[in-house]
C-alpha positions in Angstrom: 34.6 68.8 -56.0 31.0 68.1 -56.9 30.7 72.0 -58.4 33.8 71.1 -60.4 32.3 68.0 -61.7 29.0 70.1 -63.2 31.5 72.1 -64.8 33.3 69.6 -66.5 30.1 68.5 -67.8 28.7 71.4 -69.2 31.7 72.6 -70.9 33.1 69.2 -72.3 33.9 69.4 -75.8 32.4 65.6 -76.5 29.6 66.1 -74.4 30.9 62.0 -73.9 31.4 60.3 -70.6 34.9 59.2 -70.0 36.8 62.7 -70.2 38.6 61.9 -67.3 41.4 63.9 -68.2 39.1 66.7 -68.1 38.1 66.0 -64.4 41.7 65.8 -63.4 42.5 69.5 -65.0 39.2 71.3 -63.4 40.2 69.7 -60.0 43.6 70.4 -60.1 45.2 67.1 -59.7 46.8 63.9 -62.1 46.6 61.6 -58.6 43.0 60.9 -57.8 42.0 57.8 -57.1 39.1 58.1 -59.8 36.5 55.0 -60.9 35.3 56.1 -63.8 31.7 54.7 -64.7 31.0 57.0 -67.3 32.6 55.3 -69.9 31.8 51.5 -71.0 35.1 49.6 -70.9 35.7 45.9 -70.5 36.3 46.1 -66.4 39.0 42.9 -67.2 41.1 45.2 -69.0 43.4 44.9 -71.9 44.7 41.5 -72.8 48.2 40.2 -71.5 49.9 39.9 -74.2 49.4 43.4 -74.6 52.5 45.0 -73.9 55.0 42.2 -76.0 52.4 42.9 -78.7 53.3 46.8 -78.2 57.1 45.9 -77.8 57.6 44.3 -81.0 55.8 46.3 -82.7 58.1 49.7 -82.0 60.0 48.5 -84.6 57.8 49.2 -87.3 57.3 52.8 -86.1 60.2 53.7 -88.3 58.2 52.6 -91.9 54.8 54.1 -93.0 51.8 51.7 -91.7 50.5 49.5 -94.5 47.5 51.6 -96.1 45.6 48.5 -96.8 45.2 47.0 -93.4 45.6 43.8 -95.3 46.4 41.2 -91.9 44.1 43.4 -89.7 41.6 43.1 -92.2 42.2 39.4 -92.4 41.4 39.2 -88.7 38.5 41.0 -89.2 36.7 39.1 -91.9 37.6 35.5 -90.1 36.3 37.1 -86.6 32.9 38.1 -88.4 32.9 36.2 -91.7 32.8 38.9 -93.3 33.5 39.2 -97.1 37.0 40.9 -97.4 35.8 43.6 -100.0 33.4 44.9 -97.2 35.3 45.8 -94.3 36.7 48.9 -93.8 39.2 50.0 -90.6 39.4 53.3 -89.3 40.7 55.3 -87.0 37.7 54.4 -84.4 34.5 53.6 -85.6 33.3 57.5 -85.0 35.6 58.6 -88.3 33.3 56.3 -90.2 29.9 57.4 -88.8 31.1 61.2 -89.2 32.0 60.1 -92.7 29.1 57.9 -94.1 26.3 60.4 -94.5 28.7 62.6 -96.2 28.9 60.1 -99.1 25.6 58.6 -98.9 23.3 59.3 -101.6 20.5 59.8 -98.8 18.2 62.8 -98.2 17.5 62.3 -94.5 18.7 60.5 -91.2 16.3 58.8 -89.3 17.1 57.6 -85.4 15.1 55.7 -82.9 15.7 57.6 -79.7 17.5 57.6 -77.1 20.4 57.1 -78.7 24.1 58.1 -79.2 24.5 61.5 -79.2 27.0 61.6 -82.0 24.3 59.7 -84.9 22.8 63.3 -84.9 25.5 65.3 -84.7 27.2 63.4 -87.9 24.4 63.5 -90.2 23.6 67.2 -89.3 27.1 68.1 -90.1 26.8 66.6 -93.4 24.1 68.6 -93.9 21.3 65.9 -93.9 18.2 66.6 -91.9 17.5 64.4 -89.1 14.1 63.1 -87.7 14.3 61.5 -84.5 11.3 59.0 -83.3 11.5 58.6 -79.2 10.5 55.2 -78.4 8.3 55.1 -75.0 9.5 55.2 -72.0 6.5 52.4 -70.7 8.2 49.9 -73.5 11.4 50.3 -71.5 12.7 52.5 -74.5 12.9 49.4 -76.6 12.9 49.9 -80.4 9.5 49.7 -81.6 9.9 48.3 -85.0 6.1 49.2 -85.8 6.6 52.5 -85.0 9.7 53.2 -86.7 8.4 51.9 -89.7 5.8 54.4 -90.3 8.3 57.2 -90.7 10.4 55.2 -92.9 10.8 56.7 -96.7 12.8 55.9 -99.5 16.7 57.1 -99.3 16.2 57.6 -95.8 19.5 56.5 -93.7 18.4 54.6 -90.3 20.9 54.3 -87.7 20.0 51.9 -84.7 22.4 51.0 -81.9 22.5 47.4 -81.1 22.8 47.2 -77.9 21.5 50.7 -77.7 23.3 53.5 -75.9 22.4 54.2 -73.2 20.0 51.5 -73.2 22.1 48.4 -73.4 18.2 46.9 -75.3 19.2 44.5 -78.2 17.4 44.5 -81.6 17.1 41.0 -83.1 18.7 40.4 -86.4 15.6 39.3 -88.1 13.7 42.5 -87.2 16.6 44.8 -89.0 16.8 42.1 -91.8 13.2 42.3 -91.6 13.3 46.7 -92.0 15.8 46.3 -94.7 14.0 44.0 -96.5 10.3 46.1 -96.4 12.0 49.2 -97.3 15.1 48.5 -100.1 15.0 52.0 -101.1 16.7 52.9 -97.4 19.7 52.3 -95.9 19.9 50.9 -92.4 23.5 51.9 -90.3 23.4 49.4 -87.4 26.1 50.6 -84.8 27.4 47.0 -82.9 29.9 48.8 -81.2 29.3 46.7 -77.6 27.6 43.9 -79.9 30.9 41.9 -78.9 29.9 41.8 -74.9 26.8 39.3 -76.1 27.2 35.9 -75.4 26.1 34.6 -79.0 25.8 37.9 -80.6 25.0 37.8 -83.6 26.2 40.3 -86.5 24.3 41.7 -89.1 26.9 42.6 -90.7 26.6 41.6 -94.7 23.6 40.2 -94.5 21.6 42.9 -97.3 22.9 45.2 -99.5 21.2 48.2 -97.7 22.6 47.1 -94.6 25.8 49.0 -92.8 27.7 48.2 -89.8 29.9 49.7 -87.4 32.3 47.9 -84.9 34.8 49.1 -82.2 37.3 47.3 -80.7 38.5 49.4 -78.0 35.5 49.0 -75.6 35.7 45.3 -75.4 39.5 44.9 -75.7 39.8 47.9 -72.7 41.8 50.2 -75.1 40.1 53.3 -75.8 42.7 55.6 -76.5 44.2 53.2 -79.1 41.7 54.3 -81.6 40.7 51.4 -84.1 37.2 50.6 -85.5 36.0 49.2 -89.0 32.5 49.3 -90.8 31.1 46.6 -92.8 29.6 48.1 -96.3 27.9 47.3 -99.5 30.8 47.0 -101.9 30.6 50.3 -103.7 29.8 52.4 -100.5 33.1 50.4 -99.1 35.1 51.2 -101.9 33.3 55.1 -101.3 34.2 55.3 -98.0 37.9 53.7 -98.6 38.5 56.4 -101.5 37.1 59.6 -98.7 39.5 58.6 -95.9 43.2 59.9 -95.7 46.1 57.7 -96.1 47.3 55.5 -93.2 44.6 56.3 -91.1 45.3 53.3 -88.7 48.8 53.4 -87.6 50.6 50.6 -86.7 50.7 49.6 -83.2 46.9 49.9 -83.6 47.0 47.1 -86.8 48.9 44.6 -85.1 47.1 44.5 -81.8 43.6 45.3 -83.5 44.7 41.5 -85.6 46.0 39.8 -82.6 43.3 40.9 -80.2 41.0 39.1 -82.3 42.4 36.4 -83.0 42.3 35.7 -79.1 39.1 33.6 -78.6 40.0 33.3 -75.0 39.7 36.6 -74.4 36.8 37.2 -75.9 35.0 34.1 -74.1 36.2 35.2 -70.4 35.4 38.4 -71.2 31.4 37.6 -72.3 31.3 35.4 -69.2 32.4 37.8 -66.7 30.6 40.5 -67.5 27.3 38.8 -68.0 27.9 37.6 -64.4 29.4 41.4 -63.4 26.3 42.7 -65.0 24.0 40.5 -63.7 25.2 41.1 -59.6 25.5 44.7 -60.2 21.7 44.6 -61.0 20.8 42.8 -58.8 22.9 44.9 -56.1 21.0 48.4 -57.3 17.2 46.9 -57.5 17.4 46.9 -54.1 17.5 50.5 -53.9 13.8 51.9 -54.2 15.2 55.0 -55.9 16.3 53.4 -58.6 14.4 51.9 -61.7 16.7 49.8 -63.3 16.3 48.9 -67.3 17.1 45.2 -68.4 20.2 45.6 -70.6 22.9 43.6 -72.7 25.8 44.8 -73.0 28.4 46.3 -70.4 26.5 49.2 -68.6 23.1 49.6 -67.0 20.9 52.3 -67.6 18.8 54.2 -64.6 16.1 56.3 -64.1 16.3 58.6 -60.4 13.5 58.7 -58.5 13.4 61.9 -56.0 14.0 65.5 -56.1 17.6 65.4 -56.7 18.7 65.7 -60.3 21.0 63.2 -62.3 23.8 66.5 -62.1 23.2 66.8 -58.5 24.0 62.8 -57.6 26.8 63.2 -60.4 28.2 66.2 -58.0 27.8 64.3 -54.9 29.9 61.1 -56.4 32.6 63.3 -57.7 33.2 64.2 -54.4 34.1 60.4 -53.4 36.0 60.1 -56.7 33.2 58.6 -58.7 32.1 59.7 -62.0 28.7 58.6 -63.9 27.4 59.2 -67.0 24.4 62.0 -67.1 21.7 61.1 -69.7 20.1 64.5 -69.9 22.0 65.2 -73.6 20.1 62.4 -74.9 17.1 63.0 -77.1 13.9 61.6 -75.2 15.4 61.6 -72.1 15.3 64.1 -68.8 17.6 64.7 -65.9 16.3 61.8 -64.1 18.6 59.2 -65.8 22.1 58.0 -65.7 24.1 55.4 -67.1 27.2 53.7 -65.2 29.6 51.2 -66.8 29.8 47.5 -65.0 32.8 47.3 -63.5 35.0 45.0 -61.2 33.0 43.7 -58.3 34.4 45.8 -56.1 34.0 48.8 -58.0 30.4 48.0 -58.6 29.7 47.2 -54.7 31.6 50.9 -54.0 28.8 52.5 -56.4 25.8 50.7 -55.0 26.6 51.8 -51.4 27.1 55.3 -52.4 24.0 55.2 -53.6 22.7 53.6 -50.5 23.7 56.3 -48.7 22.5 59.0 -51.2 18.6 58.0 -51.5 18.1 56.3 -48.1 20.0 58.7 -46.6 21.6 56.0 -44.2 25.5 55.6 -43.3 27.2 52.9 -45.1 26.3 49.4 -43.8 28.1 47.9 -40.8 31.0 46.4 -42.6 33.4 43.3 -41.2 35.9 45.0 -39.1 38.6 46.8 -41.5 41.2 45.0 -42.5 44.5 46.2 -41.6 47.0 48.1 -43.3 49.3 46.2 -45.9 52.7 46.5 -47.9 54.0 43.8 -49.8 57.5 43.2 -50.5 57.9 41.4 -54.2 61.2 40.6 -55.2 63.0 40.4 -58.9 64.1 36.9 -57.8 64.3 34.7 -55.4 66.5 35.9 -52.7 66.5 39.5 -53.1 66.0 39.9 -49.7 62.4 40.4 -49.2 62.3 37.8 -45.9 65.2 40.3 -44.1 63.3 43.9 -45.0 60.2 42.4 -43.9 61.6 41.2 -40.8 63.0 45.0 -40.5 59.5 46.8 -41.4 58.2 44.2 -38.8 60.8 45.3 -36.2 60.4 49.0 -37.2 56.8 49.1 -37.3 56.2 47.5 -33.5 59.1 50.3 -32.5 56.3 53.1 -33.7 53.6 51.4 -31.3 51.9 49.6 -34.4 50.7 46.2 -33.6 51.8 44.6 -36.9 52.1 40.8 -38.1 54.5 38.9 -41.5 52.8 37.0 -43.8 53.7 34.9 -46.7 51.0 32.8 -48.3 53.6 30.3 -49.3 57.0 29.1 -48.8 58.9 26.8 -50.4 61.7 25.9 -48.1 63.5 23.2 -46.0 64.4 26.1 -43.2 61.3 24.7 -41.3 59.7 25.3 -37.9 58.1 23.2 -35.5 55.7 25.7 -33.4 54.4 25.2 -29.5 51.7 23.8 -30.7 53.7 21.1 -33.3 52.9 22.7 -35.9 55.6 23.5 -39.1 56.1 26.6 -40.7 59.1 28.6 -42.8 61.5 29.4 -40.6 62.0 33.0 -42.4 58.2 33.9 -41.0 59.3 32.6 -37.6 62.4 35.5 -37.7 59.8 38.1 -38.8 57.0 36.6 -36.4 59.8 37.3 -33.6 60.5 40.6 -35.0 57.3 41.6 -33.9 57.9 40.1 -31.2 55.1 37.5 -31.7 54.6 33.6 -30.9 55.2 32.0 -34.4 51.5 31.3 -36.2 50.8 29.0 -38.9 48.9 31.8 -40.1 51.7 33.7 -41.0 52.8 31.0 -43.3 49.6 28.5 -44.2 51.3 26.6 -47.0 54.9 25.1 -46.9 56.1 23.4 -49.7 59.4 20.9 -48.4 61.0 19.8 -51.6 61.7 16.1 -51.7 62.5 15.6 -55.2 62.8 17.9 -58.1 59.6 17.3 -59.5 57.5 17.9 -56.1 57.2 18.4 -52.5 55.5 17.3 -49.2 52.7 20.0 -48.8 52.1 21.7 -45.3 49.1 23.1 -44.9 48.4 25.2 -42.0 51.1 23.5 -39.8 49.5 19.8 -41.1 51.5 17.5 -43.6 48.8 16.7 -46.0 50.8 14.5 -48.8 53.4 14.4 -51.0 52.8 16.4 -54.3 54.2 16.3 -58.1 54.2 19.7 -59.4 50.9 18.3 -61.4 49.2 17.5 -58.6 50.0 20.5 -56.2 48.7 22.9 -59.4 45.1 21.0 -59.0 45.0 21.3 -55.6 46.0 25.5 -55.7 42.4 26.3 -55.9 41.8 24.8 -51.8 45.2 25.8 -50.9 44.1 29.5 -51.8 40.3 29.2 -49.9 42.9 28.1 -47.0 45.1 31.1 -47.9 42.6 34.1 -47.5 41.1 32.5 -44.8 44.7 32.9 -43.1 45.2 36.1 -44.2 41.7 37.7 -43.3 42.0 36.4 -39.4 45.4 38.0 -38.9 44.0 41.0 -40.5 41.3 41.0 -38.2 44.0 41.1 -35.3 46.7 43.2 -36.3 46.7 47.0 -37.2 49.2 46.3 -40.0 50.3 43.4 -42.3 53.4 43.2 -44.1 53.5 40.3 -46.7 56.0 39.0 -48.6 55.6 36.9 -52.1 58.0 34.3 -53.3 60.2 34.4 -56.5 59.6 36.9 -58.6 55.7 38.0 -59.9 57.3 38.0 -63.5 57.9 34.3 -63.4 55.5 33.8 -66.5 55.3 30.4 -66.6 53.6 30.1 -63.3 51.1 33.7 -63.1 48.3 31.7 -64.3 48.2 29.6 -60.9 49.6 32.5 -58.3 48.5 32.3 -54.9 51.7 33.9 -52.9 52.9 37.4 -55.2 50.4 39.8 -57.3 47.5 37.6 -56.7 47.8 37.9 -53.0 48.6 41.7 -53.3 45.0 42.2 -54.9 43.3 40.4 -52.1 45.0 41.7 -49.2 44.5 45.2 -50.9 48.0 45.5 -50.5 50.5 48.2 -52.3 53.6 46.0 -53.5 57.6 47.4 -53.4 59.8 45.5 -56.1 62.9 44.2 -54.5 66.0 43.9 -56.5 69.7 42.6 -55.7 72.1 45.0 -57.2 75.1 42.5 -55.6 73.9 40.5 -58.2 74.1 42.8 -61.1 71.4 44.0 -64.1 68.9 45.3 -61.1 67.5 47.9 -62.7 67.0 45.5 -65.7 65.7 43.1 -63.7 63.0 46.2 -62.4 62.3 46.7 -66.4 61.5 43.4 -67.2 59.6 42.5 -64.4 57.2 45.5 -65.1 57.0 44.6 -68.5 55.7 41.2 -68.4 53.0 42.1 -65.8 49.5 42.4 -66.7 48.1 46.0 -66.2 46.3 45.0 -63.0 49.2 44.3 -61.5 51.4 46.8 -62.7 49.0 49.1 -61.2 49.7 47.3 -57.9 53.5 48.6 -58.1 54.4 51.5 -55.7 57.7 51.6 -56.6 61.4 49.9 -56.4 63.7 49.0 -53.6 67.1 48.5 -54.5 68.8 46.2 -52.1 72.5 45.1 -50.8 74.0 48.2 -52.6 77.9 49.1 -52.2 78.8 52.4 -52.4 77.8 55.9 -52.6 74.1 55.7 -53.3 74.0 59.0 -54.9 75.8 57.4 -58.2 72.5 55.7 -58.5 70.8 58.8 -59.5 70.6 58.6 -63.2 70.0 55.0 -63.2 66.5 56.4 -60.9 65.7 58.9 -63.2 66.1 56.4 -66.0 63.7 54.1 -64.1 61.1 56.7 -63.5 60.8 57.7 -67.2 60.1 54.1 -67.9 58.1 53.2 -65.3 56.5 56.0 -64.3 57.5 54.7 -60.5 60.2 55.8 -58.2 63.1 54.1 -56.0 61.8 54.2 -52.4 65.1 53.2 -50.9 68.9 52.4 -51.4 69.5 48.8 -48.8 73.4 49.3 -47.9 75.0 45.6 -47.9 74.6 44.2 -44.6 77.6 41.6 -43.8 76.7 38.1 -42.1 73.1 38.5 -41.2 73.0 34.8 -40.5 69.0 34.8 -41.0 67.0 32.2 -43.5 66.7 33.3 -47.2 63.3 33.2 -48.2 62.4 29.8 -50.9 65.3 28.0 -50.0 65.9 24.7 -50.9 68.8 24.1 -49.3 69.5 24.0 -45.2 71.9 27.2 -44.0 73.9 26.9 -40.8 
């Protein structure tokens, strides 16, 4: 694989990171488990509201996008205070940096490098000649405003990345405002395309008359291939650039969510917070590799410099091989094969990259880890009682018949179908069934938190076997955050015991109004590392609308969690089912792992139960 990856450099089109479709083709496959660090995304991913956003919006599809952006451009100018007349979308912010020097009534493009390949490529395509000044490597590749200044002329264009790519260095606003000022005759392009992952970023956006900016919004709202930028002008290079593009060159889907996405301030703020901290722990994490010199930075990658005999292309090789792709900086003006640049990511991710390098430079094994956790599955259902406490009773059952030592676990029940244990302790009766399935002793750690409905605004809350007080819905909420310490605590000491886990969640994961405080479906799923089969009822009717919906009101991360669909309780020939599976599969991309046949009078407890069965 790591031959393949050198060719998928060298003959990229973009000469980009991020062609990860280009990986897939040279190694022959759509179903790698890829991390792709190449390419600077926000590692939180798109926002929730994402897919109703994309829903509604399919209407519109039918009528011509509006060709003057005119809410999109509302969001815009109250996100950035911009003045209206300004700001001009596009189709990405690349269609406006290919398009400026084209129009600009400048005689020569000056860049501070290393910098973004594509600055170059635009202005020498539009015929302009290009100057580039390196900035020192000693200076941390900084911009040296003293020594871009003395190759500044008159009708020279400037373009400076702020942060800089591949850098991540920020250039104060007072020193552009303070190169625009000195030289009037110039024109400064200040590309802020990851300017929104600084906490208190400042735009400079507006500020002179010679001054030009260009945004994205896919990097920080995770949604590269929607394509949607904008560029903050003077207004007659805005009304230039506005009169050079094509008509309804930002299509609709991408107007509506580029104007909700920032109007979401929530978004924005957790997504500034995490990855500072992200960033900050990765760095911290790779400094302790002597190989690595590691460059201060701002904005949602980290830039490297190798130390050794092996090239940038030859540790790209070797992490393609585990799946892992990095961005090479050899393409870069001022720079050699000896640097790379990788994207923060989760926390996971970024702890996967930092021991491969481990085990690249110090040529030792990957650290001594805890003792692997067992294998998982998780049985989700599209409601309550779907069946998910009886088919995980049977995987228990089935799994112990193939000589695998495997334990249930639910991370909470809410049921009065309790169960006193030797040790008088209570648990949900439904993990006592499974528990005896695999022909174990019940465990409160199977089930660490019972809720026992006493009224129908709250419960008494059993916590590992231990009544700890009765709760209003209110309170229990608050007290989630110690229930789920209690919770993965649980889960990680079976898992240390057992060769497999099955799990099982509780209502449905679609259940909107209560995702925000999950401890028991997708939540659990993610920190058991867990691969999750939707159960459905199709006694009940609408199943494979109920499969539909649930998948659409999930946020990506989970969704990405989904194996695929059980269908459950099903009478008949299962092979009428067929076009109903296909129908599923388009939407979802998933298929149906199983058809359940209705089993009569089981006599076993249903899972979150509220009522006693006999």
């Amino acid at each position: 694989m790591g031959k393949n990856m050198a060719v998928v450099e060298k003959n990229g089109q973009s000469g980009h990171g991020g062609n990860i479709h280009l990986f897939r083709r040279k190694i022959g496959t759509e179903k790698q488990d890829i991390v792709d660090f190449s390419a600077n995304i926000n590692p939180l991913g798109p926002p929730e509201w994402l897919r109703s956003v994309l829903s509604r919006a399919v209407a519109d599809l039918g009528h011509y996008p509006d060709p003057d952006c005119h809410d999109l451009i509302d969001s815009i100018a109250s996100y950035g205070k911009y003045p209206r007349s300004q700001i001009v979308p596009a189709n990405g912010s690349t269609e406006l940096l290919y398009l400026l020097p084209r129009i600009l009534p400048c005689k020569r493009v000056l860049i501070p490098v290393p910098a973004y390949i594509d600055y170059a490529r635009a202005a020498r395509l539009a015929g302009k000649p290009v100057e580039e000044v390196v900035m020192s490597e000693q200076g941390g590749f900084n911009l040296d405003p003293l020594q871009l200044v003395r190759h500044i002329k008159a009708q020279d264009l400037v373009i400076i990345g702020s942060p800089n790519n591949p850098t991540g260095a920020l250039v104060h606003p007072a020193v552009i405002l303070k190169m625009a000022t000195d030289f009037p005759e110039a024109f400064f392009l200040v590309d802020e395309a990851f300017l929104d992952f600084v906490e208190d970023g400042e735009s400079v956006g507006g500020k002179l008359e010679n001054i030009f900016t260009l945004n994205s919004l896919t990097k920080f709202f995770a949604l590269p291939g929607l394509r949607l930028g904008y560029g903050v002008f003077s207004g007659e290079i805005a009304d230039q650039m506005r009169e050079h593009l094509p008509p309804w060159t930002v299509n609709s889907l991408a107007q509506t969510i580029g104007a909700r996405a920032l109007q979401d301030t929530s978004y924005h703020e957790q997504t500034r917070r995490t990855c500072t901290l992200l960033r900050e722990s990765f760095t911290e994490k790779l400094r302790c590799i002597s190989a690595l010199t590691v460059y201060a930075g701002n904005a949602n990658y980290i830039f490297i410099r190798l130390a050794g005999n092996l090239t940038s292309r030859e540790i790209a090789d070797r992490l393609a091989g585990q799946g892992i792709l990095i961005r090479c900086c050899d393409n870069y003006t001022g720079l050699d094969d000896s640097f790379i640049r990788v994207a923060v990511r989760t926390e996971a991710e970024n702890s996967r990259l930092a021991e491969a390098f481990t085990t690249i430079f110090e040529k030792k094994a990957p650290s001594a880890r805890k003792k692997k956790k067992a294998g998982s599955l998780m049985f989700q259902g599209t409601s309550s009682n779907a069946g998910k406490s009886v088919l995980t009773a049977a995987l228990c059952r089935i799994l112990l018949q193939d000589g695998v030592r495997v334990a249930p676990f639910k991370a909470q029940n809410m049921s009065l179908n309790s169960f006193v244990t030797a040790r008088g302790e209570e648990m949900g009766r439904a993990q006592v069934v499974q528990a005896q399935a695999a022909r174990l002793d019940p465990d409160v750690r199977m089930n660490p938190v019972l809720l026992k409905p006493n009224s129908d605004t709250g419960s008494q809350v059993i916590v590992q076997g231990r009544p700890v007080k009765n709760m209003s819905v209110s309170e229990y909420t608050l007290f989630k955050d110690k229930a789920w310490d209690i919770v993965c605590a649980s889960y990680d000491s079976l898992a240390a015991e057992y060769e497999a886990i099955i799990l099982e969640g509780a209502g449905s994961p679609g259940e909107i109004n209560l995702k925000h405080h999950d401890i028991v479906n997708m939540r659990m799923a993610r920190q058991a590392e867990s691969p999750v089969l939707l159960v459905g009822d199709i006694d009940r009717g609408g199943v494979y609308a109920s499969f539909v919906g649930t998948m659409e009101v999930l946020a990506e991360w989970e969704r990405r969690l989904v194996a695929g669909f059980v269908v459950n309780r099903f009478r008949g020939q299962a092979s009428l089912l067929d076009s109903a599976h296909t129908y599923l599969r388009d939407y979802t991309g998933l298929g149906v792992f199983g058809v359940i046949p209705y089993l009569h009078d089981l006599g076993l407890p249903e899972e979150d139960s509220v009522s006693f069965k006999g």
